[in-house]
DOTI-714002 format. One record per residue: chain; x, y, z of N, C-alpha, C, CB in turn; residue number from 1. Coordinates in steps of 0.2 Angstrom, whole numbers. Last residue first. Glycine has a CB too. Layout:
BEGIN
> mol;n_u;n_v;n_w;ca_u;ca_v;ca_w;c_u;c_v;c_w;cb_u;cb_v;cb_w;seq
> A;X;Y;Z;X;Y;Z;X;Y;Z;X;Y;Z;NUM
...
//
This chain:
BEGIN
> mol;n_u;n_v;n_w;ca_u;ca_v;ca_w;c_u;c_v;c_w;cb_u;cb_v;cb_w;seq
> A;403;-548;-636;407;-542;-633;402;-537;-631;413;-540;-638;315
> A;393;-559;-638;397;-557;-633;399;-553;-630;399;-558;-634;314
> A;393;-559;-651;388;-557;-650;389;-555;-640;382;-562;-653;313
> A;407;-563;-655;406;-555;-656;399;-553;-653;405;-553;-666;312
> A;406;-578;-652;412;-572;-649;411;-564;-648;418;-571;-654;311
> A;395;-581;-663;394;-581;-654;399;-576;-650;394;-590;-651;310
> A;402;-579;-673;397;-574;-671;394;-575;-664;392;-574;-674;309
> A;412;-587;-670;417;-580;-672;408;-577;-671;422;-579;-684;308
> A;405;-600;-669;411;-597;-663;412;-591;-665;419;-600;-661;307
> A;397;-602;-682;395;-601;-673;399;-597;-670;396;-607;-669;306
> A;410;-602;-691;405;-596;-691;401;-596;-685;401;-595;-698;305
> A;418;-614;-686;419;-606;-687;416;-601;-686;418;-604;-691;304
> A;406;-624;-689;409;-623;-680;414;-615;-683;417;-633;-676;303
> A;404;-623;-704;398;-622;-698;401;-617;-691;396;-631;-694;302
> A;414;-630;-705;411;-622;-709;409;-618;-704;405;-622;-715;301
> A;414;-642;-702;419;-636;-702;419;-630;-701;421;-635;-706;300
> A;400;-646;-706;402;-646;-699;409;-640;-696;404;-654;-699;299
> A;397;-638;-721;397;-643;-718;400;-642;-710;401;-648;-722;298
> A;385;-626;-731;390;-628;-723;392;-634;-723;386;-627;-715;297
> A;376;-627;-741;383;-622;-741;389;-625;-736;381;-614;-738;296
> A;367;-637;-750;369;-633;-746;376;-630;-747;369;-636;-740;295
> A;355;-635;-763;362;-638;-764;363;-633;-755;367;-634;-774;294
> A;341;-639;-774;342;-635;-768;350;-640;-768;336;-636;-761;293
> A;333;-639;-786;338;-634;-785;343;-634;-780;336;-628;-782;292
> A;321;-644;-787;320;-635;-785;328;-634;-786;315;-631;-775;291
> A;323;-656;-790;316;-654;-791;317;-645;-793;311;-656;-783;290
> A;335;-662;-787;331;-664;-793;327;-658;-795;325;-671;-791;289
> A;336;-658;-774;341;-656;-776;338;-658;-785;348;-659;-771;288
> A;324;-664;-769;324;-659;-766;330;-655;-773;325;-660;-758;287
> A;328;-678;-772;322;-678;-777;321;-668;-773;313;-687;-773;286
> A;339;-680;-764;342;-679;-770;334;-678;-774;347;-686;-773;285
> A;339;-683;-751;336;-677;-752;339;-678;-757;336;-672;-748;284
> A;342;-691;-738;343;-694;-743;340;-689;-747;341;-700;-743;283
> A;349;-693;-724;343;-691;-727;347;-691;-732;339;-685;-724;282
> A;355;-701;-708;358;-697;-713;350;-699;-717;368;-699;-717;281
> A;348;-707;-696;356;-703;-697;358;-701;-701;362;-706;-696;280
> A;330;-704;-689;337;-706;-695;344;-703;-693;335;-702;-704;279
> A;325;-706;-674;327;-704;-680;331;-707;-683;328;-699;-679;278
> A;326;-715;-664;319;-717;-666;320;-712;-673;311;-715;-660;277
> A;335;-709;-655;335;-715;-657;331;-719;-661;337;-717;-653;276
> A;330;-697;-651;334;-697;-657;334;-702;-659;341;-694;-657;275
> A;319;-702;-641;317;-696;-646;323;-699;-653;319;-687;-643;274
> A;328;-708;-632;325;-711;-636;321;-708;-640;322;-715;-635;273
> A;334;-694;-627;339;-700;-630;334;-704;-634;343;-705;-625;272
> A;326;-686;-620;326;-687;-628;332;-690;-629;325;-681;-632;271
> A;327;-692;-609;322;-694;-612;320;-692;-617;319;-694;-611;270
> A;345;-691;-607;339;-692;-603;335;-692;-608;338;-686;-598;269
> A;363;-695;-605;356;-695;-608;351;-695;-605;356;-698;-610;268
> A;376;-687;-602;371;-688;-596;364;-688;-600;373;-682;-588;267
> A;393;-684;-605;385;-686;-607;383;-688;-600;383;-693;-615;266
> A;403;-672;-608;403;-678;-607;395;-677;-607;408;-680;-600;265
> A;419;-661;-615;411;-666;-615;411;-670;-610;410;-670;-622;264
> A;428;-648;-616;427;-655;-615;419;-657;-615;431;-655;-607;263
> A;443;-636;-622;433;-639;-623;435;-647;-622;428;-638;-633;262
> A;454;-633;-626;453;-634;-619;447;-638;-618;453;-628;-615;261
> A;456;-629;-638;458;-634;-638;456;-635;-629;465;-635;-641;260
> A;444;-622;-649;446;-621;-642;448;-627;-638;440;-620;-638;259
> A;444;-625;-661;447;-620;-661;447;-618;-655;445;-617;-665;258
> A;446;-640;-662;451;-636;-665;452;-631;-663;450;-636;-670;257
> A;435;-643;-653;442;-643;-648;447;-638;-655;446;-653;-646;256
> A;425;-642;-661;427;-636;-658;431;-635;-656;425;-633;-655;255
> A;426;-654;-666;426;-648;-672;427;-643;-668;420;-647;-677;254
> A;424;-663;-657;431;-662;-660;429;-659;-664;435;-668;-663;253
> A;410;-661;-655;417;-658;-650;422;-658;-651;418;-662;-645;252
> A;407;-668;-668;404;-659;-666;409;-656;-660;392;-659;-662;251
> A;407;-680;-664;411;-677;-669;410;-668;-669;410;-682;-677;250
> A;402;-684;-652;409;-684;-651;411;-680;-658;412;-692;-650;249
> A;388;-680;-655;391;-675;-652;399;-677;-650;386;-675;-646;248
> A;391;-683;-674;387;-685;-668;391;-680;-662;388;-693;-666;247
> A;382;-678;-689;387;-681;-685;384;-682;-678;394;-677;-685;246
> A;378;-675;-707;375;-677;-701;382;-681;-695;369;-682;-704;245
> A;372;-660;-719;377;-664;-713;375;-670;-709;379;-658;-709;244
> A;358;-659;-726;368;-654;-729;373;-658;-725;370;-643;-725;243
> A;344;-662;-731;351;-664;-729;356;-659;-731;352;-671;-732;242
> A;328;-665;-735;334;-659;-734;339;-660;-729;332;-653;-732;241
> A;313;-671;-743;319;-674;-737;325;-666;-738;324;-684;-741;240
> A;294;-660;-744;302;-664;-746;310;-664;-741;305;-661;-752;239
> A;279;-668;-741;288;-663;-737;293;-666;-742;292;-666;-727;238
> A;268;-666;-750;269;-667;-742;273;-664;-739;271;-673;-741;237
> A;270;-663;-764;267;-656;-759;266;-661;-753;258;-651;-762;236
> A;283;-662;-776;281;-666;-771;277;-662;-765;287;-670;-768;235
> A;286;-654;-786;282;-659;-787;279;-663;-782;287;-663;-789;234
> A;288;-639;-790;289;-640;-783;284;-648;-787;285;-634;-776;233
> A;289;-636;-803;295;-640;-799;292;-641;-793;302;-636;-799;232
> A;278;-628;-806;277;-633;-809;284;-637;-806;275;-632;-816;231
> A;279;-617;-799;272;-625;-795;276;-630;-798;261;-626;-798;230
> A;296;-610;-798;288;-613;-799;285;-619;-799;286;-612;-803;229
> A;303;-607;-779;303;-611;-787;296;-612;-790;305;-619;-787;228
> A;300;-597;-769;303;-596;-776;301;-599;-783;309;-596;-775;227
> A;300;-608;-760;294;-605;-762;295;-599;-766;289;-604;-755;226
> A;314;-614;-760;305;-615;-762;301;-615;-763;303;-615;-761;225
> A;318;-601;-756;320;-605;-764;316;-612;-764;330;-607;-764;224
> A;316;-602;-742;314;-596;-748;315;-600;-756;321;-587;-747;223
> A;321;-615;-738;315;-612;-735;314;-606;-743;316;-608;-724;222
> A;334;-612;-742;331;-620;-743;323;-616;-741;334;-627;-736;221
> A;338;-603;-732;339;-601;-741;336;-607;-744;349;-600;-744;220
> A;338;-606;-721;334;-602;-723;333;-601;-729;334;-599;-720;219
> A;346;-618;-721;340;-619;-720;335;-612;-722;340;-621;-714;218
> A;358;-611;-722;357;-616;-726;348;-617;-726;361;-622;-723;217
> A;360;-604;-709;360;-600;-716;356;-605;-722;369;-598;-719;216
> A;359;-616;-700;351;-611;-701;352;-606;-707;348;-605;-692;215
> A;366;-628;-705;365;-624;-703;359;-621;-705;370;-622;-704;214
> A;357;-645;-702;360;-640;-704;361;-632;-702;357;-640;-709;213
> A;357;-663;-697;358;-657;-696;359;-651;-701;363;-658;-693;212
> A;355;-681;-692;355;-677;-698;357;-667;-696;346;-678;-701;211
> A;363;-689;-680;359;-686;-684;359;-680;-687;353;-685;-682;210
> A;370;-701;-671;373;-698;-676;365;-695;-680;377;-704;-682;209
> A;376;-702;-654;371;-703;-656;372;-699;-663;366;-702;-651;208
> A;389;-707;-646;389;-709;-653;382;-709;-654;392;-715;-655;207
> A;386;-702;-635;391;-699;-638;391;-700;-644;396;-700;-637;206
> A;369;-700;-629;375;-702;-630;382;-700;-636;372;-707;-630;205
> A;364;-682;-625;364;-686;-629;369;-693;-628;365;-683;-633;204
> A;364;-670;-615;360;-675;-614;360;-680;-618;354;-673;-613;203
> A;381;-665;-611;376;-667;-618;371;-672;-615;379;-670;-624;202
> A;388;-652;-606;386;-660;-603;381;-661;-606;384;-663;-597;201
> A;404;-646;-609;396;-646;-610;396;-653;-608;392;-643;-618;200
> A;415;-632;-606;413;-639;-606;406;-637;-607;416;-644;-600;199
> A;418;-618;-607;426;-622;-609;423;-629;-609;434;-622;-602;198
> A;408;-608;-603;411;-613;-599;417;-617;-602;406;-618;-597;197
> A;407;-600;-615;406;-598;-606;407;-600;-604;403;-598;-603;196
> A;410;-608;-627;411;-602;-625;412;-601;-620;407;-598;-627;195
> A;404;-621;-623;410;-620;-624;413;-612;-624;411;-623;-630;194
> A;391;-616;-622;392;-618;-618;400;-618;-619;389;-622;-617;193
> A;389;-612;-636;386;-606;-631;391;-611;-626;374;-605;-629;192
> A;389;-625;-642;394;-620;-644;395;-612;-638;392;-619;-654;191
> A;377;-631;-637;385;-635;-635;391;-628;-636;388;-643;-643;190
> A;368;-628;-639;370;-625;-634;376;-626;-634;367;-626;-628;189
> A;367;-634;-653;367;-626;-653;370;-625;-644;357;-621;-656;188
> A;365;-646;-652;371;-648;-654;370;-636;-656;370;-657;-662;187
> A;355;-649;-643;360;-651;-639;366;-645;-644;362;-660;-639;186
> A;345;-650;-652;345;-643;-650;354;-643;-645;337;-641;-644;185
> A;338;-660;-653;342;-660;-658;346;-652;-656;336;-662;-667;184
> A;325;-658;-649;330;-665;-646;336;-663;-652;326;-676;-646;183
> A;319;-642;-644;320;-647;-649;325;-652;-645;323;-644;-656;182
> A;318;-629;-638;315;-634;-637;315;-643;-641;309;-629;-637;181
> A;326;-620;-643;319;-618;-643;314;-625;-643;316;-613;-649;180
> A;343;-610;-640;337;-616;-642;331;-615;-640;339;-623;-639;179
> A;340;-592;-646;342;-598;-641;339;-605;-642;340;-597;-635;178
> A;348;-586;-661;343;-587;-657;345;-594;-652;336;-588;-662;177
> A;359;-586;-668;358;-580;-668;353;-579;-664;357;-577;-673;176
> A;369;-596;-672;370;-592;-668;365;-586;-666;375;-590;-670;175
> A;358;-613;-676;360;-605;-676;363;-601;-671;355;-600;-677;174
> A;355;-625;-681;359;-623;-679;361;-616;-680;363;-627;-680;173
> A;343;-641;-684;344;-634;-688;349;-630;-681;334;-629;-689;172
> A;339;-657;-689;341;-652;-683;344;-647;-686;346;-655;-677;171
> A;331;-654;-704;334;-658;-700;334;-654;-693;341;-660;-704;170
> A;313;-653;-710;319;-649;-708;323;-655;-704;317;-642;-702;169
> A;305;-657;-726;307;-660;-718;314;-656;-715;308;-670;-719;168
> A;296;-643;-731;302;-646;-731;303;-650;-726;308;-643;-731;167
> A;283;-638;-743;286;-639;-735;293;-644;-739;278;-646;-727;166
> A;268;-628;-748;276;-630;-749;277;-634;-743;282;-623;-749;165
> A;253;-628;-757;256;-628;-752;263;-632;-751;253;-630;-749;164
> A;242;-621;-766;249;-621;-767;251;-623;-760;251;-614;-770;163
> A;227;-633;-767;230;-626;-762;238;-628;-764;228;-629;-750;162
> A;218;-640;-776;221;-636;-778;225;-630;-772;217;-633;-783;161
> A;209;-649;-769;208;-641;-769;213;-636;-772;206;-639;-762;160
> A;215;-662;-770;210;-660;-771;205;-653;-771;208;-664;-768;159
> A;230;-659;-769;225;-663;-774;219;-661;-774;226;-669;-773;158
> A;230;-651;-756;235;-648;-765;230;-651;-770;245;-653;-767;157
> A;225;-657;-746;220;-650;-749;228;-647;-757;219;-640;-738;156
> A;234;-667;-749;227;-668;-750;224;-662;-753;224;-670;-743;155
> A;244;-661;-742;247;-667;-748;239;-666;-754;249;-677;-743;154
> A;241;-656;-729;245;-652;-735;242;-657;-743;256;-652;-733;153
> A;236;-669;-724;232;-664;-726;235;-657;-732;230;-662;-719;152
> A;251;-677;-724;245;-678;-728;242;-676;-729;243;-682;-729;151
> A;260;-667;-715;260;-670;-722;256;-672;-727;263;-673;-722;150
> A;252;-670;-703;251;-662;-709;254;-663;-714;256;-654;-706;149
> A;255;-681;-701;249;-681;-701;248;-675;-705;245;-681;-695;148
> A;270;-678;-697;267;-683;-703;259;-684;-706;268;-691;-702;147
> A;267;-670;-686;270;-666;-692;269;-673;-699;280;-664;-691;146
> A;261;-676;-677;258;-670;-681;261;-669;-685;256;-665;-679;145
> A;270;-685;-674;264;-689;-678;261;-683;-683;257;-692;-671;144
> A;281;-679;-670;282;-681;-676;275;-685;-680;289;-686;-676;143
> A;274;-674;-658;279;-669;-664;278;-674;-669;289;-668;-662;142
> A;273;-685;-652;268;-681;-653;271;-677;-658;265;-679;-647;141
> A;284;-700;-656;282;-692;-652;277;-690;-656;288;-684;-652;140
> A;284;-710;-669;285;-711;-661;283;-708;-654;290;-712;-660;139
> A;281;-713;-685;283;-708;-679;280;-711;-674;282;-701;-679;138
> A;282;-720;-697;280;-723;-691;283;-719;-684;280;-730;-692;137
> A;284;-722;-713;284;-716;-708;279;-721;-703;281;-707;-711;136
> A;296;-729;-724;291;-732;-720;291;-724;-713;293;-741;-716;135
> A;297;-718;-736;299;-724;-737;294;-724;-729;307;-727;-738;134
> A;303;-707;-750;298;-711;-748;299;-718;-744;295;-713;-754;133
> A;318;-704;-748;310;-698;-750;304;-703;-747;307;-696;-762;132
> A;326;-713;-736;324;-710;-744;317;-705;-743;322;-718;-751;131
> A;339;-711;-728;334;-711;-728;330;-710;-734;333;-708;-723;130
> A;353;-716;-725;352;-712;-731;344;-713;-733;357;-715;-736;129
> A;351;-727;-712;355;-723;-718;352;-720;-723;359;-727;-721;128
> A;338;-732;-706;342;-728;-704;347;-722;-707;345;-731;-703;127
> A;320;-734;-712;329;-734;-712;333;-731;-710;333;-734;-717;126
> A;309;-736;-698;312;-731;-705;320;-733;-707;313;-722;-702;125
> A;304;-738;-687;308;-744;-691;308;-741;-698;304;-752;-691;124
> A;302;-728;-679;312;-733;-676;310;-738;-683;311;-743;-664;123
> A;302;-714;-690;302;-718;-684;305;-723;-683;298;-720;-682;122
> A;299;-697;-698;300;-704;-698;302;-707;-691;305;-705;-703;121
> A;297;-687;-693;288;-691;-695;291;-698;-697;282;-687;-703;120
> A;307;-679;-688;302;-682;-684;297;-687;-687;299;-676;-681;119
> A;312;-671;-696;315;-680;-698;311;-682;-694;324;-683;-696;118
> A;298;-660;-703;302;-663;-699;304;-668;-699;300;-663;-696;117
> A;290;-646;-709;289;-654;-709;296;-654;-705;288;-660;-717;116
> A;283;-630;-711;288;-635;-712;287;-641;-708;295;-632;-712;115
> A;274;-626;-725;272;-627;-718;278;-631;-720;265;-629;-714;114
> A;269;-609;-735;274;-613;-732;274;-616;-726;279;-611;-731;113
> A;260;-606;-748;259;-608;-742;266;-611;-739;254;-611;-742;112
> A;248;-592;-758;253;-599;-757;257;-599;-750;259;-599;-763;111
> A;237;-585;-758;240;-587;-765;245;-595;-763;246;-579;-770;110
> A;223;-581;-749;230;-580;-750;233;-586;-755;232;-581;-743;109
> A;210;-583;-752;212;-580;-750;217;-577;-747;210;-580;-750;108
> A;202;-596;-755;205;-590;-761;208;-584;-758;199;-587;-767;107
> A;197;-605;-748;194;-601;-750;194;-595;-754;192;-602;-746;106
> A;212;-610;-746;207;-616;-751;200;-612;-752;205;-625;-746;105
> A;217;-602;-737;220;-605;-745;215;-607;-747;226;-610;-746;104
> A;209;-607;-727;211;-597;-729;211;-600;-737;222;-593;-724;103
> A;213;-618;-725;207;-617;-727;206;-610;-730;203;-618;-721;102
> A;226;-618;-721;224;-622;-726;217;-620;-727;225;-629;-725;101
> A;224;-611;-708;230;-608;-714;229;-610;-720;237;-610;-713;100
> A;217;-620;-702;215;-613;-701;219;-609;-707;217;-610;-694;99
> A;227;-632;-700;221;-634;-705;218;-626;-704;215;-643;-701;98
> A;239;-626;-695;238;-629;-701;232;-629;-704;240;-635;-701;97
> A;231;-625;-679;233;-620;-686;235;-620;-693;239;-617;-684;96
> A;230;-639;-678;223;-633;-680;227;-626;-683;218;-630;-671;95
> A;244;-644;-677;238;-646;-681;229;-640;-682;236;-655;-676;94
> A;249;-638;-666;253;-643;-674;246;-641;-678;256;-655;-674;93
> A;239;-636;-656;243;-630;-661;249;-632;-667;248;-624;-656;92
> A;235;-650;-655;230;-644;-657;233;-638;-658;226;-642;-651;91
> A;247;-654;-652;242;-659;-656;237;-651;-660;236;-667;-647;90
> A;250;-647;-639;255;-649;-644;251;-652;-654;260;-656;-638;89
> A;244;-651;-630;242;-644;-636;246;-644;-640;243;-636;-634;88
> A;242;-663;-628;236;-662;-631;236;-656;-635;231;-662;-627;87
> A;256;-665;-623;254;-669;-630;248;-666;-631;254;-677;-630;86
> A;269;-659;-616;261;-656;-617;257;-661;-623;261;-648;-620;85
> A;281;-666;-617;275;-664;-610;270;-661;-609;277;-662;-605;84
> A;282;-668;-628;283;-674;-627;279;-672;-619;293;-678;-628;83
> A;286;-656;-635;278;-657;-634;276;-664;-632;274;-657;-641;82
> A;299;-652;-630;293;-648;-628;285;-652;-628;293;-640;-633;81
> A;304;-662;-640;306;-660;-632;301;-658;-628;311;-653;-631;80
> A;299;-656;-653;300;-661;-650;298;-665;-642;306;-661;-651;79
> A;289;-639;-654;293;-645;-654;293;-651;-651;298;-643;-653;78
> A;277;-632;-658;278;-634;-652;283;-641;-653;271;-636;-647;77
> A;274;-619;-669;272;-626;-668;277;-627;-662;273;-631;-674;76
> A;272;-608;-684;271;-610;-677;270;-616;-676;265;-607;-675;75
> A;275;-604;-696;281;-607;-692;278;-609;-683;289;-601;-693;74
> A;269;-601;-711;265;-604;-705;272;-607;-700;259;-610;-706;73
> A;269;-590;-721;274;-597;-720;274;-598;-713;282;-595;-722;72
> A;259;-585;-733;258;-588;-727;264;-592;-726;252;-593;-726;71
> A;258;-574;-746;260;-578;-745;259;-581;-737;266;-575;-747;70
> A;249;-562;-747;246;-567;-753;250;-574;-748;249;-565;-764;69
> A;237;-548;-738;243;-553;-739;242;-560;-743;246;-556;-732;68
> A;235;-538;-736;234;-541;-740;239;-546;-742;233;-538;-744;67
> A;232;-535;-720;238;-532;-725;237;-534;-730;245;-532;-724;66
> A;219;-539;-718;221;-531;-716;226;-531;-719;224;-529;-709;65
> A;219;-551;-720;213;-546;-725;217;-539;-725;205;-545;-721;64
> A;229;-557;-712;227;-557;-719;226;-551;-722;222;-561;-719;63
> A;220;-555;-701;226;-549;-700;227;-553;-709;234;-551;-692;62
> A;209;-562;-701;209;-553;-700;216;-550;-701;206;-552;-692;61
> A;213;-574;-702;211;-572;-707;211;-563;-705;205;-577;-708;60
> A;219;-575;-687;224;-576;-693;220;-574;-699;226;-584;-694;59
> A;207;-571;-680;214;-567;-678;218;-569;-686;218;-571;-671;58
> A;199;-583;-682;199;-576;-684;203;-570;-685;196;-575;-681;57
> A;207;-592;-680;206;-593;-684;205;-586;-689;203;-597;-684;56
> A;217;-595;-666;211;-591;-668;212;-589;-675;209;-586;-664;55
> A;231;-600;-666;223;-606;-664;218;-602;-667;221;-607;-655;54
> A;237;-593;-667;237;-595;-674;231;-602;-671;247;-597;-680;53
> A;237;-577;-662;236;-581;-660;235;-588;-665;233;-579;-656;52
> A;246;-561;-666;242;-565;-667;244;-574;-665;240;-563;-675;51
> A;250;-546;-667;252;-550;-661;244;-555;-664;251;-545;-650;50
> A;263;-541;-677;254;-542;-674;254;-547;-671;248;-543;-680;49
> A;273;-529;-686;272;-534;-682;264;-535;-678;278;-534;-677;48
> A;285;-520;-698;276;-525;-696;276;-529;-694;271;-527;-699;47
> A;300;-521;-690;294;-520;-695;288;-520;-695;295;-522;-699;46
> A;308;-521;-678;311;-519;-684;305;-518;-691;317;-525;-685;45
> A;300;-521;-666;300;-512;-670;305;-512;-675;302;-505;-665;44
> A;302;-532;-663;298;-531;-664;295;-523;-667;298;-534;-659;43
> A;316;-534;-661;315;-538;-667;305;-536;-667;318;-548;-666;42
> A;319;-525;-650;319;-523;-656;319;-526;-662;323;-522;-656;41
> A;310;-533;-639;307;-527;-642;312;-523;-650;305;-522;-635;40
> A;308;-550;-642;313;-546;-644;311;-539;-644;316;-549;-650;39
> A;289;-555;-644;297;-555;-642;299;-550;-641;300;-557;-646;38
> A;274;-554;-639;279;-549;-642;286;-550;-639;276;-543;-640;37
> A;263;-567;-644;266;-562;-640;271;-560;-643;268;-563;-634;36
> A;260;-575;-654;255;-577;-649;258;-571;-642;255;-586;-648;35
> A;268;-566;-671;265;-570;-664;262;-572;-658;264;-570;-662;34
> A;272;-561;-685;265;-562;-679;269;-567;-673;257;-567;-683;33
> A;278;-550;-698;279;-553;-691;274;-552;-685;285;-551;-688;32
> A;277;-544;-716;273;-546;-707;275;-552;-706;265;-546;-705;31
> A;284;-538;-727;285;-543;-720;282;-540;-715;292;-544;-718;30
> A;287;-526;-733;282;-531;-737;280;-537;-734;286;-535;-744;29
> A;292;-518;-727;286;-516;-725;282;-523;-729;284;-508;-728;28
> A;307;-521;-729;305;-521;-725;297;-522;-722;308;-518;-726;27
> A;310;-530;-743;307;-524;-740;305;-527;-735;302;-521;-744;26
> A;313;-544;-750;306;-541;-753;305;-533;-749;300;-545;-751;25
> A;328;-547;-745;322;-548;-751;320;-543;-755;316;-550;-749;24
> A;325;-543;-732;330;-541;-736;330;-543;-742;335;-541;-734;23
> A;315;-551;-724;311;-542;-725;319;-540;-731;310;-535;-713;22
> A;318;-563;-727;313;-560;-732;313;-553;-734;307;-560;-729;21
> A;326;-562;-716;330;-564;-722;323;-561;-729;331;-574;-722;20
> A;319;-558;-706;325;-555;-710;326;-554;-716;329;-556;-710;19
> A;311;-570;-705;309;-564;-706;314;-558;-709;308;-562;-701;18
> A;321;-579;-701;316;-581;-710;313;-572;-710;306;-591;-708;17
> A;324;-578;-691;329;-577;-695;327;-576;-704;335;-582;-693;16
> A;313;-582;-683;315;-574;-683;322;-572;-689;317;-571;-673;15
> A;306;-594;-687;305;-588;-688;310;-581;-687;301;-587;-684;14
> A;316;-602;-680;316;-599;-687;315;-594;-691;313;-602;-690;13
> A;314;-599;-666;322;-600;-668;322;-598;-677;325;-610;-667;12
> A;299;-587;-666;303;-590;-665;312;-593;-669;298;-593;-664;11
> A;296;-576;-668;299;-576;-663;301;-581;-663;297;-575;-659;10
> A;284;-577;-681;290;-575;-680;296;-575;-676;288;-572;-681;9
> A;272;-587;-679;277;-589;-676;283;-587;-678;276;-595;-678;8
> A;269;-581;-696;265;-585;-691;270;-588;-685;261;-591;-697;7
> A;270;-570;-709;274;-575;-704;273;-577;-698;279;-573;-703;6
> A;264;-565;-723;264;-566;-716;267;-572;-714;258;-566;-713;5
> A;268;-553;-737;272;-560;-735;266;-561;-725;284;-558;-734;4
> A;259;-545;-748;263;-546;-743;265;-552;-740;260;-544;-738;3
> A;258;-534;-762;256;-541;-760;264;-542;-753;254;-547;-770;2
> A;255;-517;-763;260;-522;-764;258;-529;-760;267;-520;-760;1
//
């Protein structure tokens, strides 16, 4: 049976993109890797290998070993996180890509998912309704490598024929894993924190507005990708993906609904200018053109299903 690997399973994506596969395709059809061993029961839910996605050898040897055709490379060092490591930050964006891309381009795995980021755009990108194509001039180390992986994805498609997918992810929102380092991550503890505490102190300003989705959303965007055939996927940089975008006053008044006591206040720090160098809303109609893609959540929906599974994960 031809196999799926998952490069960076532990992590916020990773570990829901594993699921979501292994109930697909089977349990055994999903390998989960890492640079270490998470969760020990997300780690004896299936095939798992402790692999380091700097070593090249490691990543092609565990390949070989299961036969694996698919790669959906989720390793990488966020926003937040790589703004105080810039050089590894630089060298695990970017050498693991180009280690995953070569695999492919010597024939030995079929097809590829790396995801992209609102990060590669920057302060003089449009704000509004950000199009598919328009001025990328990232500001973080996050968002240089992720526009710089856009164009070697983009390249080894053209000139070597490598099947490679991606999506620019918005800020992404799950009950089911902790933040993991992102500027956009405010808008997951907020609801952990209203829970525990009744208040939260947002490192953001109040009327800072970006993009967002839920992580159901996003992981069904992620698989229905790399579902559609070659001949739809059109665009092999990144394609834009949008479902929501607010700000941390409007995300407070979606929970006061259902905890009217919840309070806020801000105390911005240095990813304030992170966000403020992103877009407020994205423009993804060449994604919804191409493959399909249509979300599910909006802000409403969203703050529900948070609080009723963060409630239960509780008890």
């Amino acid at each position: 049976m031809a196999k799926i690997l998952i490069i960076g399973a532990c992590g916020q994506i990773g570990t829901e993109l594993t699921k979501k596969l292994r109930s697909i395709y089977g349990t055994d059809a999903v390998v989960a890797s890492d640079v270490r061993k998470g969760d020990p029961a997300f780690v004896a839910s299936g095939p798992f290998e402790v692999v380091n996605a700097l070593d090249f050898n490691q990543v092609e040897d565990v390949i070989e070993k299961h036969g694996v055709e698919d790669v959906y490379l989720m390793a990488a060092l966020l926003s937040a996180t790589a703004e105080k490591n810039p050089a590894f930050a630089w060298d695990l964006n970017m050498n693991s890509l180009f280690h995953v891309l070569n695999i492919a381009k010597a024939g030995k795995i079929k097809k590829i998912f790396w995801p992209s980021s609102i990060a590669v755009f920057g302060p003089t990108t449009p704000k509004q309704n950000t199009p598919q194509f328009t001025v990328m001039e990232p500001s973080t180390v996050y968002g240089i490598s992720k526009q710089s992986g856009e164009r070697w994805c983009e390249y080894y498609h053209n000139i070597y024929g490598v099947d490679v997918r991606s999506i620019r992810y918005p800020g992404l929102i799950s009950w089911s894993t902790p933040p993991g380092g992102g500027t956009t991550d405010y808008a997951v503890d907020i609801y952990h924190k209203a829970l525990a505490d009744g208040r939260y102190t947002c490192f953001l300003s109040e009327d800072t507005r970006l993009p967002m989705m839920y992580m159901d959303d996003a992981i069904r965007a992620t698989v229905e990708i790399m579902q559609a055939p070659a001949e739809n996927v059109k665009i092999r940089s990144a394609y834009n993906l949008s479902a929501m975008d607010f700000t941390p006053t409007e995300i407070a008044e979606a929970i006061k609904k259902e905890i009217p006591d919840f309070t806020i206040d801000y105390e911005p720090d240095f990813r304030q200018k992170i966000a403020d160098s992103w877009p407020q809303s994205i423009n993804d109609d060449s994604a919804r053109q191409d493959w399909g893609w249509k979300h599910d959540f909006d802000l409403t929906a969203m703050t529900t299903d948070m609080l009723e599974h963060l409630s239960e994960k509780a008890k």
